[in-house]
C-alpha positions in Angstrom: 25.4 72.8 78.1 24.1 72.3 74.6 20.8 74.6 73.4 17.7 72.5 72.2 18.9 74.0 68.7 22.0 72.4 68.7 20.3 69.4 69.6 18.4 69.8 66.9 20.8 70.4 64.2 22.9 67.3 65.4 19.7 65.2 64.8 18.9 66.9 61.5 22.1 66.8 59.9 23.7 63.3 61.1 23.3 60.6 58.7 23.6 57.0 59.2 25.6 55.7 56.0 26.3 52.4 56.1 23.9 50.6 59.2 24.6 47.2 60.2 22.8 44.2 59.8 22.0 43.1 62.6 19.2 44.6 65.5 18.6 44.7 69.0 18.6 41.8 70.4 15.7 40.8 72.6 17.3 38.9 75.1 20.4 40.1 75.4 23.0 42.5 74.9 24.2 43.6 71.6 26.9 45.6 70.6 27.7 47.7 67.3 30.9 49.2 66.1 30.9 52.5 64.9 32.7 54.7 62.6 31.7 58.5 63.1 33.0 61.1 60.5 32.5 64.5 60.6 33.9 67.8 59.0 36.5 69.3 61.4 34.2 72.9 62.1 37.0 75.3 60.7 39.1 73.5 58.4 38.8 72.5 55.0 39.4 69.1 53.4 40.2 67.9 57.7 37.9 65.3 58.8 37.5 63.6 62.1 37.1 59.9 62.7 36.1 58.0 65.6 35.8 54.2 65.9 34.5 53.0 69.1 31.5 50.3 70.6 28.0 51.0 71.3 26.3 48.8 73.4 22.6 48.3 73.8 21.7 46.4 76.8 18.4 43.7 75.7 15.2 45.5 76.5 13.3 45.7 79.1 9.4 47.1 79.8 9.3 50.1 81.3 6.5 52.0 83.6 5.1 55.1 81.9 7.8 57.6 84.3 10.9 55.3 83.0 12.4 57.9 80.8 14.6 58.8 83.9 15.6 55.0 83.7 17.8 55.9 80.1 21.6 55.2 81.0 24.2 56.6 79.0 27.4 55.3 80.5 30.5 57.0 79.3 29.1 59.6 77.6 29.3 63.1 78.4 27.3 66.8 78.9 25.8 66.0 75.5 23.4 63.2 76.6 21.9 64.6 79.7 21.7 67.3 77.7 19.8 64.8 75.0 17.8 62.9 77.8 15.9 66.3 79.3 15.6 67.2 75.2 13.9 64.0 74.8 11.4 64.0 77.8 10.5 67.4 76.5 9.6 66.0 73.0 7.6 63.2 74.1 9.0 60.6 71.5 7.9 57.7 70.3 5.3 56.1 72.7 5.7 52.8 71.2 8.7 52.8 71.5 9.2 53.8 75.1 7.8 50.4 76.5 11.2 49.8 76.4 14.5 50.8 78.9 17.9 50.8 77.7 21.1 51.7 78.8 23.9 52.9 76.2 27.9 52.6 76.9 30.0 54.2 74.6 33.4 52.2 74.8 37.2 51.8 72.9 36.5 55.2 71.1 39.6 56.4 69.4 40.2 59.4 66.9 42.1 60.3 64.0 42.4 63.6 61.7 42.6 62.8 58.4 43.7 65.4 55.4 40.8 64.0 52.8 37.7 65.7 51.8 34.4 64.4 53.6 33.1 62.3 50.8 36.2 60.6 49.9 36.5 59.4 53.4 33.1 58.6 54.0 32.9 56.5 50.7 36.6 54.6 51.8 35.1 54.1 55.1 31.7 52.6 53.9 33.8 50.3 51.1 36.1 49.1 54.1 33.2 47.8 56.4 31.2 46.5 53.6 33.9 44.1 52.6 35.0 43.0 56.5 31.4 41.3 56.7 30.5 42.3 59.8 26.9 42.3 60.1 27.6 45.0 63.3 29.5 48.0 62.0 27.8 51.4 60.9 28.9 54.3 59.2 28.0 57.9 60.7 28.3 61.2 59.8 27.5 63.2 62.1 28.4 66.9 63.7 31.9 67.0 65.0 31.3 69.6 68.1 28.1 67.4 69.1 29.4 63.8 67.8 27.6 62.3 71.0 24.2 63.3 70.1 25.2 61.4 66.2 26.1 59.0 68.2 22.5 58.8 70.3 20.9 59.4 66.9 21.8 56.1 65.5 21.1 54.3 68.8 17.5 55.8 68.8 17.4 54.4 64.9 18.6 51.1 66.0 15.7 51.2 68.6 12.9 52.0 66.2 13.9 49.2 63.7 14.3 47.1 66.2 10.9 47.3 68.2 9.2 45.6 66.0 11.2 42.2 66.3 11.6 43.0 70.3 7.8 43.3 70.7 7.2 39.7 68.8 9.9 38.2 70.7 8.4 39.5 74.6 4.4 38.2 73.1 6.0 34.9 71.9 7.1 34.3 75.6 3.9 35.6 76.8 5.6 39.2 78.3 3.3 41.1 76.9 
């Protein structure tokens, strides 16, 4: 199991790069390609990326106990490990009128033998020119990629709120 420190250090360190364009869609689900790169713990100049899908069901309201109701489908020790972090911390309130359940899928890997920057800047140039207004860049901690990984989906949450909430008053939700 992962301490609340390594929790912590995932969530200080991992930065989101490139983030796509698009949001959380209100009304249905959405789904994001990722690119997660991180430093390879003991080697130098060896870096580790993973390409995979995140999806983010549409939201939904939740009751004021529905932090039990997170799902993180295909994910590992890492996010339990994440969910009983976050109840602890409280979060963001506004933010928590809202369920969601999170599947990881198609995640591959690959080593390559490239210092961090010059892969991080190749990745970023390659999804900028594909045009796809749902790819992100990551870089996050290689023994706790997951919790990167929930990072970004917590910051495609809080820009996203915003947009939701108009969306559920507009059909008289809320």
């Amino acid at each position: 199991m992962y301490s609340d420190d390594d929790i912590q250090y995932a969530l200080e360190t991992t930065k989101i790069l490139h983030e796509p364009d698009r949001r959380i869609d209100t009304f249905g689900t959405t789904s994001f390609q990722f690119v997660l790169v991180s430093q390879l713990m003991d080697s130098v100049s060896q870096v580790r990326v993973r390409n995979g899908t995140i999806d983010a069901e549409r939201p939904r309201i939740l009751r004021p106990e529905g932090y039990d109701d997170f799902s993180f489908e295909g994910f590992g020790e890492q996010a339990e490990a994440f969910r009983e972090w976050f109840k602890r911390s409280g979060g963001d309130m506004a933010f928590l009128k809202y369920g969601f359940n999170f599947a990881k899928r198609n995640v591959t890997e690959s080593i390559v033998h490239e210092g961090l920057a010059e892969v991080c800047d190749r990745v970023i140039e390659d999804i900028r020119s594909s045009g796809n207004p749902f790819r992100a860049v990551i870089q996050g901690v290689d023994d706790t990629w997951e919790i990167s990984l929930l990072k970004f989906s917590m910051e495609m949450i809080r820009q996203s709120h915003g947009i939701n909430e108009f969306d559920f008053k507009r059909k008289g939700l809320l």
